[in-house]
Backbone atoms as SQL, in Angstrom:
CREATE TABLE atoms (id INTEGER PRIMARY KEY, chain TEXT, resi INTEGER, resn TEXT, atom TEXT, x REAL, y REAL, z REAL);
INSERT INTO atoms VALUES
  (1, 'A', 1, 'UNK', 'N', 0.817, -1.186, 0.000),
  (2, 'A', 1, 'UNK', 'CA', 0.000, 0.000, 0.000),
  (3, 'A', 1, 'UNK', 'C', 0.865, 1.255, 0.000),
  (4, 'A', 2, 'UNK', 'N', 2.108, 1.337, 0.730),
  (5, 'A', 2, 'UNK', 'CA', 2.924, 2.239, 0.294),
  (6, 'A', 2, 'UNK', 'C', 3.440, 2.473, -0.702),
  (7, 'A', 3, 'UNK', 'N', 3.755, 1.539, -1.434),
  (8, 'A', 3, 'UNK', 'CA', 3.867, 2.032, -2.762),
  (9, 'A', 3, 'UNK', 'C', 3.262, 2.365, -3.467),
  (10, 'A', 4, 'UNK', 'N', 2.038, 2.636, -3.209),
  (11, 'A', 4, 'UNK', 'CA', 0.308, 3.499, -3.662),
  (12, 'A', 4, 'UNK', 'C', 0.642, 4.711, -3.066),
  (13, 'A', 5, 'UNK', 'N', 1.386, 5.068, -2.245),
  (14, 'A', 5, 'UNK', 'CA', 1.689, 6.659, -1.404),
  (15, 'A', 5, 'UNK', 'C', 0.620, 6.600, -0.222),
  (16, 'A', 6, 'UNK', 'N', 0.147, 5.833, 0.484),
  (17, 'A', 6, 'UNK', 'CA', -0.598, 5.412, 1.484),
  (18, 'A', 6, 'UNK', 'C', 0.014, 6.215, 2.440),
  (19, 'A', 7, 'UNK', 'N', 1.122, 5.837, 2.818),
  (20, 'A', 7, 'UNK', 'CA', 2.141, 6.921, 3.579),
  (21, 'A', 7, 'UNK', 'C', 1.595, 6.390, 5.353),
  (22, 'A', 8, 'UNK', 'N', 1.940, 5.030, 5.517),
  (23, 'A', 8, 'UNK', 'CA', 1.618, 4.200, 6.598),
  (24, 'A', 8, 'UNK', 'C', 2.966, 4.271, 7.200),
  (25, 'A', 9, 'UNK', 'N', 2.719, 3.740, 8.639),
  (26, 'A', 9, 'UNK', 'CA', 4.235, 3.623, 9.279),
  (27, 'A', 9, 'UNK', 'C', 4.360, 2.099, 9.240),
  (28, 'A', 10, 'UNK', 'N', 5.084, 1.687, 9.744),
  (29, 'A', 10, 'UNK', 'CA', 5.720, 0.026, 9.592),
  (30, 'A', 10, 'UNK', 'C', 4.622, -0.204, 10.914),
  (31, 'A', 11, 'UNK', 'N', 4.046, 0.508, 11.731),
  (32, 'A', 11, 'UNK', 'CA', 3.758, -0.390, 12.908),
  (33, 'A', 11, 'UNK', 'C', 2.377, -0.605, 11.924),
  (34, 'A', 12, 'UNK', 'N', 1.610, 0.538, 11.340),
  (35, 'A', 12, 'UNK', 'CA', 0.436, 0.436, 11.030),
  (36, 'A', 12, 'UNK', 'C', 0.757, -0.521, 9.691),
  (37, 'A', 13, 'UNK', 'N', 1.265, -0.591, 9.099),
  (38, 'A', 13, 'UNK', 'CA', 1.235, -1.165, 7.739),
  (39, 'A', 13, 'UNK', 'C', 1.062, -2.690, 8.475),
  (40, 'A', 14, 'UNK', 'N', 1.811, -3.280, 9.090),
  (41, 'A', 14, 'UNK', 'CA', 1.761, -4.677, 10.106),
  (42, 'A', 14, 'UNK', 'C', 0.911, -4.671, 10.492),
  (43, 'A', 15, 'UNK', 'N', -0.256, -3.606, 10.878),
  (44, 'A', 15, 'UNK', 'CA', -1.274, -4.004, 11.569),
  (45, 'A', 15, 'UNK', 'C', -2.387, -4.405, 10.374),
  (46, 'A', 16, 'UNK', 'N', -1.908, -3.896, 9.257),
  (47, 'A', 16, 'UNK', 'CA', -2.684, -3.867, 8.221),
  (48, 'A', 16, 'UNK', 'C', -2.916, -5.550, 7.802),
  (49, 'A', 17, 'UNK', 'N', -1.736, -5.959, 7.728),
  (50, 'A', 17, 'UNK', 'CA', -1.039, -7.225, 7.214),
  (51, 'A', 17, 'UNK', 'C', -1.450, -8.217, 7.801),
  (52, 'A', 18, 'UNK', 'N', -1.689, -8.018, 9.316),
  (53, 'A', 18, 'UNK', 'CA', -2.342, -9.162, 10.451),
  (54, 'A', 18, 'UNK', 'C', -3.824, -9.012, 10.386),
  (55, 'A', 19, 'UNK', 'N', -4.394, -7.942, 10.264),
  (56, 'A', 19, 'UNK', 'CA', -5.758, -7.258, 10.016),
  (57, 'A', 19, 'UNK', 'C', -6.053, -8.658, 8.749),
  (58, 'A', 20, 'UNK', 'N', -5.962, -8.284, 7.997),
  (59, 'A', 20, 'UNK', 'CA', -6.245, -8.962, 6.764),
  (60, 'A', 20, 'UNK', 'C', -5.510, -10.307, 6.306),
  (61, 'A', 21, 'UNK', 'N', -4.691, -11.175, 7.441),
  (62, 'A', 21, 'UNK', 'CA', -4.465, -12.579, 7.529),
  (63, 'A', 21, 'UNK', 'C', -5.444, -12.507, 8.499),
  (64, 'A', 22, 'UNK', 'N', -5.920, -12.305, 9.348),
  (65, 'A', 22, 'UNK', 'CA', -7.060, -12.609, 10.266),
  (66, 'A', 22, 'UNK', 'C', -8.425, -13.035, 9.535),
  (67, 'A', 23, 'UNK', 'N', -8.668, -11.837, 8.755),
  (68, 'A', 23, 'UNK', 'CA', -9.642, -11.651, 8.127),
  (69, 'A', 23, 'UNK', 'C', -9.662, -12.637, 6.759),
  (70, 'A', 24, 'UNK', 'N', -8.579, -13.215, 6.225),
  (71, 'A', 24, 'UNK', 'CA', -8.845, -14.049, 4.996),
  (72, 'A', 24, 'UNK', 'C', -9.136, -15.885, 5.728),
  (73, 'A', 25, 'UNK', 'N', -8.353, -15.921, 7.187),
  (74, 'A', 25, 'UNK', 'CA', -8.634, -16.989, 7.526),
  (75, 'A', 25, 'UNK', 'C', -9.706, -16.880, 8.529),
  (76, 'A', 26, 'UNK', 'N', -10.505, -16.421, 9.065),
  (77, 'A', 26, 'UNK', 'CA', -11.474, -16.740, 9.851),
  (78, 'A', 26, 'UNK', 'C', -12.721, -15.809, 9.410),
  (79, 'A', 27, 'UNK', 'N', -12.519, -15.067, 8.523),
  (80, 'A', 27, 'UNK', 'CA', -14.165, -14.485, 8.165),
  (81, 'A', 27, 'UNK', 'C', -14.765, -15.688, 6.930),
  (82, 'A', 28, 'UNK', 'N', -16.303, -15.224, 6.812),
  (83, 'A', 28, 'UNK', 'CA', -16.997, -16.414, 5.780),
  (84, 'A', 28, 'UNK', 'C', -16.899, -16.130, 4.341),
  (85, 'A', 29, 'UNK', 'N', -16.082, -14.821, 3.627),
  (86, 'A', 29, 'UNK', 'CA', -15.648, -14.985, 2.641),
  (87, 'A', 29, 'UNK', 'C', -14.514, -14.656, 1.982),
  (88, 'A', 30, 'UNK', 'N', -14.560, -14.774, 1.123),
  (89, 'A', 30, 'UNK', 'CA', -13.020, -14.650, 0.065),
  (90, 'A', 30, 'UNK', 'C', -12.095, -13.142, 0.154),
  (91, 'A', 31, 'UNK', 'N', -13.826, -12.127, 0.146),
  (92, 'A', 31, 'UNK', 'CA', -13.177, -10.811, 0.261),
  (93, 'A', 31, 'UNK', 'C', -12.894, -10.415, 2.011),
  (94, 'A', 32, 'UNK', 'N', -13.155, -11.003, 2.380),
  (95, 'A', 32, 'UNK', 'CA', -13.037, -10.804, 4.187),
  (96, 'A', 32, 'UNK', 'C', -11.657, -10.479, 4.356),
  (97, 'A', 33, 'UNK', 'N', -10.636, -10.830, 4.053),
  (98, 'A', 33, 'UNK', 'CA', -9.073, -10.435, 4.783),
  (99, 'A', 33, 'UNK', 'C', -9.252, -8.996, 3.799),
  (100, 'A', 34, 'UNK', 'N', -9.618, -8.984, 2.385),
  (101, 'A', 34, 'UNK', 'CA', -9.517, -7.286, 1.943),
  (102, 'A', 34, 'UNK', 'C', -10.192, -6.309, 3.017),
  (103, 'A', 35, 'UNK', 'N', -11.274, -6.864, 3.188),
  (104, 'A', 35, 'UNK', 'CA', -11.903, -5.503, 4.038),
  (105, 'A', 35, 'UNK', 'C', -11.570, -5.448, 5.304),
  (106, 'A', 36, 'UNK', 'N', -10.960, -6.443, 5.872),
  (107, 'A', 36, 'UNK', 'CA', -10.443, -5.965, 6.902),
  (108, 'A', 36, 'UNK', 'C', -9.236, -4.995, 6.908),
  (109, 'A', 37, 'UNK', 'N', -8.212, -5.553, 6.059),
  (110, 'A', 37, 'UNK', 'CA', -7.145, -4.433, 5.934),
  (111, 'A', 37, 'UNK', 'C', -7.380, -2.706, 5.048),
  (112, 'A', 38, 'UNK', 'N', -8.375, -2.824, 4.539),
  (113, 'A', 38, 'UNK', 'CA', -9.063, -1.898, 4.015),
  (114, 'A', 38, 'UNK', 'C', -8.802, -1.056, 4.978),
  (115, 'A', 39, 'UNK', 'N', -10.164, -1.940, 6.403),
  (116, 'A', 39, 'UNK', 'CA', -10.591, -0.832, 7.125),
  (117, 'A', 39, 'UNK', 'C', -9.515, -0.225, 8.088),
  (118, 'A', 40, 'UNK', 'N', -8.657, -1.255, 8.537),
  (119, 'A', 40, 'UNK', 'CA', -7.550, -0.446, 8.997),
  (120, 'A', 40, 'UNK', 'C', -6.462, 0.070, 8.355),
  (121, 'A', 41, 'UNK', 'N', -6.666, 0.132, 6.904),
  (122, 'A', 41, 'UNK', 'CA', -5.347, 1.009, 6.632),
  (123, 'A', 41, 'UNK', 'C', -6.306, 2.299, 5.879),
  (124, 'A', 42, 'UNK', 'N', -7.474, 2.425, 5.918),
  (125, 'A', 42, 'UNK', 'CA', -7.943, 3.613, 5.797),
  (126, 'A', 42, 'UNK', 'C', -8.623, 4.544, 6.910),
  (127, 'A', 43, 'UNK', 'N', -8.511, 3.657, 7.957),
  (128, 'A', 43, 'UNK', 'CA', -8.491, 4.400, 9.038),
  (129, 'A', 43, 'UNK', 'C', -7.364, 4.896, 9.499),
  (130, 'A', 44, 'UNK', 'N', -5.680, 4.543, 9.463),
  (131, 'A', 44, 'UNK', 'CA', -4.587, 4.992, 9.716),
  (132, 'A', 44, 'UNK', 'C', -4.345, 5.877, 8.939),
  (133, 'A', 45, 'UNK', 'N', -4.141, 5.835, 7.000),
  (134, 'A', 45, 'UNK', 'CA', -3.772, 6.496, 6.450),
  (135, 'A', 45, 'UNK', 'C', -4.459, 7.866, 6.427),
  (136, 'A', 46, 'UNK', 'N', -3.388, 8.653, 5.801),
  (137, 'A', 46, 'UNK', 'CA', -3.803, 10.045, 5.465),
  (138, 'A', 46, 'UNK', 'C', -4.717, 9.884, 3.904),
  (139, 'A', 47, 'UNK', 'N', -4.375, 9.358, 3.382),
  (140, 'A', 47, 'UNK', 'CA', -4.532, 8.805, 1.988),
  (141, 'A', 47, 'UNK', 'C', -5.487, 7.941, 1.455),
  (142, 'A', 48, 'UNK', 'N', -6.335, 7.842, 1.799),
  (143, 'A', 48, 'UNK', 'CA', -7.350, 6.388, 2.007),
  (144, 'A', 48, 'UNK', 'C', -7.727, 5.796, 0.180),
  (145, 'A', 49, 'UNK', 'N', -7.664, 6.856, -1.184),
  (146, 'A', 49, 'UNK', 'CA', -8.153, 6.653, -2.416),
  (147, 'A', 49, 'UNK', 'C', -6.543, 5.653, -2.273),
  (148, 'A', 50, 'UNK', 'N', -4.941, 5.665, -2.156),
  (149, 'A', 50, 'UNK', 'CA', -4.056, 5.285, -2.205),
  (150, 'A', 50, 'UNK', 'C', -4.152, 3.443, -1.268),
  (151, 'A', 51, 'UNK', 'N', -4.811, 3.573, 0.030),
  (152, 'A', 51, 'UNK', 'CA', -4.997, 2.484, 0.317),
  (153, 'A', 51, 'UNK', 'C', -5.705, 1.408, -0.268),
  (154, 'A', 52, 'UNK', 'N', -7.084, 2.006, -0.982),
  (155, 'A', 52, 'UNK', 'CA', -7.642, 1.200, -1.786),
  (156, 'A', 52, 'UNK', 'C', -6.820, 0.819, -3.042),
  (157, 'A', 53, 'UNK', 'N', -6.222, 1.814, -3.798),
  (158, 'A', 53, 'UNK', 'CA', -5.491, 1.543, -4.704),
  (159, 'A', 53, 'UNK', 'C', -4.765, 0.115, -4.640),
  (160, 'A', 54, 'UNK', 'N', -3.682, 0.698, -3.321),
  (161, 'A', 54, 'UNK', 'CA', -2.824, -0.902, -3.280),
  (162, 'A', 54, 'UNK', 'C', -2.890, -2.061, -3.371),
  (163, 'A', 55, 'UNK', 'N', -4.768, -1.890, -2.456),
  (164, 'A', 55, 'UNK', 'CA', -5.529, -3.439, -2.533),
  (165, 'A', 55, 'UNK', 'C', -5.688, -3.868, -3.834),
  (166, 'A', 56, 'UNK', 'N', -6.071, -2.751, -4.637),
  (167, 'A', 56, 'UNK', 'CA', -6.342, -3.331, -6.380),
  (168, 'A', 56, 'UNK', 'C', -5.219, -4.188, -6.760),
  (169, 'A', 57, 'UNK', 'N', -4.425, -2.826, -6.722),
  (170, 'A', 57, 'UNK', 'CA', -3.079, -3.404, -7.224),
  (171, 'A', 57, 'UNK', 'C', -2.084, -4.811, -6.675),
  (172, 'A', 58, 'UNK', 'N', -2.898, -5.117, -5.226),
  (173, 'A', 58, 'UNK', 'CA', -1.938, -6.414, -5.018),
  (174, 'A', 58, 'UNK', 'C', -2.969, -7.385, -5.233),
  (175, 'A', 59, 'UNK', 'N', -4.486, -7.341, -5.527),
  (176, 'A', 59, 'UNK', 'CA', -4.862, -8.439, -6.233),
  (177, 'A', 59, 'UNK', 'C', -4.854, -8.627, -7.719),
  (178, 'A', 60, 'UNK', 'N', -4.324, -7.550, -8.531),
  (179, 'A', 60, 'UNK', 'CA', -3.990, -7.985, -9.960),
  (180, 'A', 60, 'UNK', 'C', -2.693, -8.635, -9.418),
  (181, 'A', 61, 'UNK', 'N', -2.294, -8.610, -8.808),
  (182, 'A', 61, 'UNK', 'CA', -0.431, -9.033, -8.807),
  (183, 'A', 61, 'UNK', 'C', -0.841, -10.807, -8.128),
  (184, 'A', 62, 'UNK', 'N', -2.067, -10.472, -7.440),
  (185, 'A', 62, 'UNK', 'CA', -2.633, -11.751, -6.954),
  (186, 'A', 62, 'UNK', 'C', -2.687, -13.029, -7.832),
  (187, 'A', 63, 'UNK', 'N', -3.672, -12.609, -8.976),
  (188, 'A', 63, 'UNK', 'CA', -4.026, -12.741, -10.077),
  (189, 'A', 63, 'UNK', 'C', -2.726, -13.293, -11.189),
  (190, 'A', 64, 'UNK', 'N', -2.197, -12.469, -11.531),
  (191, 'A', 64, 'UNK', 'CA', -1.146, -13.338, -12.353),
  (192, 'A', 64, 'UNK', 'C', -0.166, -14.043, -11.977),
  (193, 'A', 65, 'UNK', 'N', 0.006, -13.858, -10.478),
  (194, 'A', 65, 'UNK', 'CA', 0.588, -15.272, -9.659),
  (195, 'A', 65, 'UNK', 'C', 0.128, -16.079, -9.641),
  (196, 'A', 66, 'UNK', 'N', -0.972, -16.559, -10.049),
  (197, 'A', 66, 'UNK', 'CA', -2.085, -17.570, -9.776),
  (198, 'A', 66, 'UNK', 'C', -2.281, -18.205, -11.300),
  (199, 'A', 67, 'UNK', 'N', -2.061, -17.584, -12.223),
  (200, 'A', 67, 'UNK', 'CA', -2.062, -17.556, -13.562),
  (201, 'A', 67, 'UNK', 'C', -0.835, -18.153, -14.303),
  (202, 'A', 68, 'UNK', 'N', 0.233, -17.437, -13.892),
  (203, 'A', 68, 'UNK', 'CA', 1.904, -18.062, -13.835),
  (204, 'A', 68, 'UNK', 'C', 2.063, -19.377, -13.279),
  (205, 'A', 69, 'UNK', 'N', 1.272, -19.757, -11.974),
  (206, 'A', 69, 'UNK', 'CA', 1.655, -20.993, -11.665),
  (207, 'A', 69, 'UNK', 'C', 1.172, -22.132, -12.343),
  (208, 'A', 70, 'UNK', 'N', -0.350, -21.984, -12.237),
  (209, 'A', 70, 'UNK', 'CA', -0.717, -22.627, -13.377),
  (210, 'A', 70, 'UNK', 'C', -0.414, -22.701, -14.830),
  (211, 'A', 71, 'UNK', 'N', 0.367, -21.983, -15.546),
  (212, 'A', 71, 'UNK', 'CA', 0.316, -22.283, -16.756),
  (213, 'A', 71, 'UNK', 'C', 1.874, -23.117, -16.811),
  (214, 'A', 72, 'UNK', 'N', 2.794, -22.315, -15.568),
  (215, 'A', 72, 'UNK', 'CA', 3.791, -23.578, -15.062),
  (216, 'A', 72, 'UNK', 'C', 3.783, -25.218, -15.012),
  (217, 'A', 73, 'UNK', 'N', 2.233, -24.850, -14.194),
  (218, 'A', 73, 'UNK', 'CA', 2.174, -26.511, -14.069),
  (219, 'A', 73, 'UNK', 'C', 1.752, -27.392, -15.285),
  (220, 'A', 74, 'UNK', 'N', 0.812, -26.869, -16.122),
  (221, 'A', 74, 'UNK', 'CA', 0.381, -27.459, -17.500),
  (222, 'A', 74, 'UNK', 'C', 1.678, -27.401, -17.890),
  (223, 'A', 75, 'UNK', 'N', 2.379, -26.462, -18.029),
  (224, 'A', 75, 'UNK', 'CA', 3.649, -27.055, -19.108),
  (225, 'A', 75, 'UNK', 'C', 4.544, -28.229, -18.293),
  (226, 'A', 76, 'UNK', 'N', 4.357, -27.865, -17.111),
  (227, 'A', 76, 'UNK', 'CA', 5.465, -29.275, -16.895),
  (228, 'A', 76, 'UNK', 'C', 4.819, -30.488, -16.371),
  (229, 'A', 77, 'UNK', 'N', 3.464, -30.578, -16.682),
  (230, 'A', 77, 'UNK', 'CA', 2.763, -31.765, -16.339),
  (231, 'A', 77, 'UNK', 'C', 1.790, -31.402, -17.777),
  (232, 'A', 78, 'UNK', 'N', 2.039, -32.417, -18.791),
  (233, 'A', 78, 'UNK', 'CA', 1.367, -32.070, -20.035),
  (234, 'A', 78, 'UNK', 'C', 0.118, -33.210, -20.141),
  (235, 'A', 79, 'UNK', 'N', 0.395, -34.584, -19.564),
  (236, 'A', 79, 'UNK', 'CA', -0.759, -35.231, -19.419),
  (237, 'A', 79, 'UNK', 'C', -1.591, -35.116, -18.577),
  (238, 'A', 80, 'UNK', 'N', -1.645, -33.620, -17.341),
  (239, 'A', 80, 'UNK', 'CA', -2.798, -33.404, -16.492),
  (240, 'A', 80, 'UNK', 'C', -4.222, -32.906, -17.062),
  (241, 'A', 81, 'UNK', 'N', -4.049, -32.683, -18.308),
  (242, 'A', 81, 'UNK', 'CA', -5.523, -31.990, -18.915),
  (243, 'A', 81, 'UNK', 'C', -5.926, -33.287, -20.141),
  (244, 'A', 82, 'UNK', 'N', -7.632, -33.399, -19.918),
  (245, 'A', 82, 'UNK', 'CA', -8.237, -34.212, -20.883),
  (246, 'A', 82, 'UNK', 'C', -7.467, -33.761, -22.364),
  (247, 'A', 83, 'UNK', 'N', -7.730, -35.016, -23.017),
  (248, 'A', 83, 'UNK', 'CA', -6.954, -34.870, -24.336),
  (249, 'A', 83, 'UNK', 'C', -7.717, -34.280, -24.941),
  (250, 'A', 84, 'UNK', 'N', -8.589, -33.566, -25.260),
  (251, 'A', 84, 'UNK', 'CA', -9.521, -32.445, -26.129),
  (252, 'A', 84, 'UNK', 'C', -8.825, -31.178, -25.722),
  (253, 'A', 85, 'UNK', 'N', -8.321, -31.033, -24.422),
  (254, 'A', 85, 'UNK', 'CA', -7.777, -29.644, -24.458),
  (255, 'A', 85, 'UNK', 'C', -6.456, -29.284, -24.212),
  (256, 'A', 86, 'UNK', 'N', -5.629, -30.682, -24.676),
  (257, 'A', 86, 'UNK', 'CA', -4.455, -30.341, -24.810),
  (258, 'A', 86, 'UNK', 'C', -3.689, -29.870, -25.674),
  (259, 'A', 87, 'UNK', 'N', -4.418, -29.612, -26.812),
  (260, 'A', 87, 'UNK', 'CA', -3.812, -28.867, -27.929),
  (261, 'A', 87, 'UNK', 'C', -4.510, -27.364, -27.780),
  (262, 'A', 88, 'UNK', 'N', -5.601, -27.425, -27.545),
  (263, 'A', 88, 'UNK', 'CA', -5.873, -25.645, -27.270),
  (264, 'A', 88, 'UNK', 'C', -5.142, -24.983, -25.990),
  (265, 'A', 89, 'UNK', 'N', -4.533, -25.846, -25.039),
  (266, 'A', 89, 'UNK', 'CA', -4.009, -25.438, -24.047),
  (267, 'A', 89, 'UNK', 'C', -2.301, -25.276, -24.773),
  (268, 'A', 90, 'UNK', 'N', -2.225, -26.090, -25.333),
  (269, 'A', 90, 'UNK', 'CA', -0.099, -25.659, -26.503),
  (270, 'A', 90, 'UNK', 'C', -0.511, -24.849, -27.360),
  (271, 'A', 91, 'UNK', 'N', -1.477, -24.403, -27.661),
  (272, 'A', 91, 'UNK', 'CA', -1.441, -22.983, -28.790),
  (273, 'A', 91, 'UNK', 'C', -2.154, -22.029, -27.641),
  (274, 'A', 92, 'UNK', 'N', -1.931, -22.136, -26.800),
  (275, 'A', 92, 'UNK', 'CA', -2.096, -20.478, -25.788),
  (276, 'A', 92, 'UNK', 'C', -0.686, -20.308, -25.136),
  (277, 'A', 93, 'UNK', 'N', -0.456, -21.571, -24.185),
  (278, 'A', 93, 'UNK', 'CA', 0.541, -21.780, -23.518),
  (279, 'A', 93, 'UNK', 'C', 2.112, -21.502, -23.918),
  (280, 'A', 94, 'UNK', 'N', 2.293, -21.849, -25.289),
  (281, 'A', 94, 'UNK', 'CA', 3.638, -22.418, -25.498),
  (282, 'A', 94, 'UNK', 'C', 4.158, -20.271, -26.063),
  (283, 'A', 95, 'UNK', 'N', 3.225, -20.294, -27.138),
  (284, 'A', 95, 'UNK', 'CA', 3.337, -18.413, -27.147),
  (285, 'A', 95, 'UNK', 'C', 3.636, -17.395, -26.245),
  (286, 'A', 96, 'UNK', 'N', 2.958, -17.986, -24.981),
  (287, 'A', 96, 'UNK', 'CA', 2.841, -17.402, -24.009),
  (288, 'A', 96, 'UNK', 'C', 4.317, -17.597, -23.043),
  (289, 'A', 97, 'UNK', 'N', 5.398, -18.824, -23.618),
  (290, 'A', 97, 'UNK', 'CA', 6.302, -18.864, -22.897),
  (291, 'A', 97, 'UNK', 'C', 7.135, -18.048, -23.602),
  (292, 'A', 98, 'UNK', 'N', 7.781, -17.658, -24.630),
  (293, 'A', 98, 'UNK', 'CA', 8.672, -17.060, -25.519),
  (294, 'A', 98, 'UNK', 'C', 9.097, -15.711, -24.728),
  (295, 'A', 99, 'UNK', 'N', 8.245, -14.825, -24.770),
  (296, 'A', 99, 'UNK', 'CA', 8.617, -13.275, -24.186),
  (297, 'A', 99, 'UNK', 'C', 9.811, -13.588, -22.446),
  (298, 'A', 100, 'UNK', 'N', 9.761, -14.682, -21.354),
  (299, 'A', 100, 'UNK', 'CA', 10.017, -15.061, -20.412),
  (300, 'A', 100, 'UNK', 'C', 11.935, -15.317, -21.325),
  (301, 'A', 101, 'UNK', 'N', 11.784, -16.376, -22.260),
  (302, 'A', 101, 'UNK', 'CA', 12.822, -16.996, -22.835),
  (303, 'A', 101, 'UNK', 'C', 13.937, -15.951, -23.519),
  (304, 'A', 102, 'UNK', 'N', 13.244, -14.962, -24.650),
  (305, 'A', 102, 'UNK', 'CA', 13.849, -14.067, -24.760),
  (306, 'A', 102, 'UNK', 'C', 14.443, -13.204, -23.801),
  (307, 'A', 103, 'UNK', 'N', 13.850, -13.077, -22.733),
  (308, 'A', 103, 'UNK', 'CA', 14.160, -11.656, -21.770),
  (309, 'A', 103, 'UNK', 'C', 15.390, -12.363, -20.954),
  (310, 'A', 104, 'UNK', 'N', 15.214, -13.991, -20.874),
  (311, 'A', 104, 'UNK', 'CA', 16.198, -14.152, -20.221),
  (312, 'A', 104, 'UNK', 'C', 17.540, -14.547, -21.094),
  (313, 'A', 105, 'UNK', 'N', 17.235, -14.614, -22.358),
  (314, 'A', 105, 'UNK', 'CA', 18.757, -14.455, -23.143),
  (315, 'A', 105, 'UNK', 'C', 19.606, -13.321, -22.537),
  (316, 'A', 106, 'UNK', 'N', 18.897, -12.107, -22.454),
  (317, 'A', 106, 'UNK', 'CA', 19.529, -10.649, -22.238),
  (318, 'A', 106, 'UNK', 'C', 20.120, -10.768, -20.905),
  (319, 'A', 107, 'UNK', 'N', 19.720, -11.444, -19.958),
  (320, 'A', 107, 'UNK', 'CA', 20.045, -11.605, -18.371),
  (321, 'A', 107, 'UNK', 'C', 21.968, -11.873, -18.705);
C-alpha cells in the first residue's frame, strides 16, 4: 500500500497485514481479509483513495501469480488436462512462454 503513497508507518502497515491474515482466515468470505485491511489502513492512512489503490493493485499481482503458476504446471505436467484440451491449451501456452525466454537471453 505504500507504494500506492498510502504513507503508513511500519507499525500500522503490520497491523494492516495481520488485520487482513485474520480476516482471509477466519471471516466467511473470500473478500473478508480485503476488508479488513481496508478498514484499517484507511483508518490509519492520510490517503485512504491510495490504500484502496494498493488493494487493487496487489490483487492484480494476486491474479497473475495464480495464472503463472498454473500455466507452469500445465507445461510441466502435459498429461494433467483431458486430451480435447491439450492442444488448445499448446497454442495459448507455449506463445505465451517465448517473451520469459527471450528476456532471459539478455540476463
Amino acid at each position: 500500500m505504500n507504494s500506492a503513497g498510502a504513507q503508513l508507518s511500519f507499525a500500522a502497515s503490520a497491523q494492516c497485514y495481520t488485520s487482513g491474515l485474520f480476516g482471509a482466515l477466519f471471516l466467511p468470505s473470500i473478500i473478508g481479509g480485503d476488508v479488513a485491511r481496508l478498514a484499517v489502513g484507511i483508518s490509519r492512512s492520510p490517503r485512504p483513495s491510495a490504500v484502496i489503490t494498493g488493494n487493487v493493485a496487489d490483487r492484480f499481482l494476486d491474479v497473475a501469480a495464480q495464472l503463472t503458476l498454473v500455466s507452469l504446471g500445465l507445461l510441466l505436467l502435459p498429461g494433467s488436462l483431458p486430451a480435447p484440451l491439450q492442444a488448445p491449451a499448446r497454442r495459448v501456452l507455449l506463445p505465451a512462454s517465448w517473451p520469459p525466454r527471450f528476456f532471459s537471453a539478455w540476463l
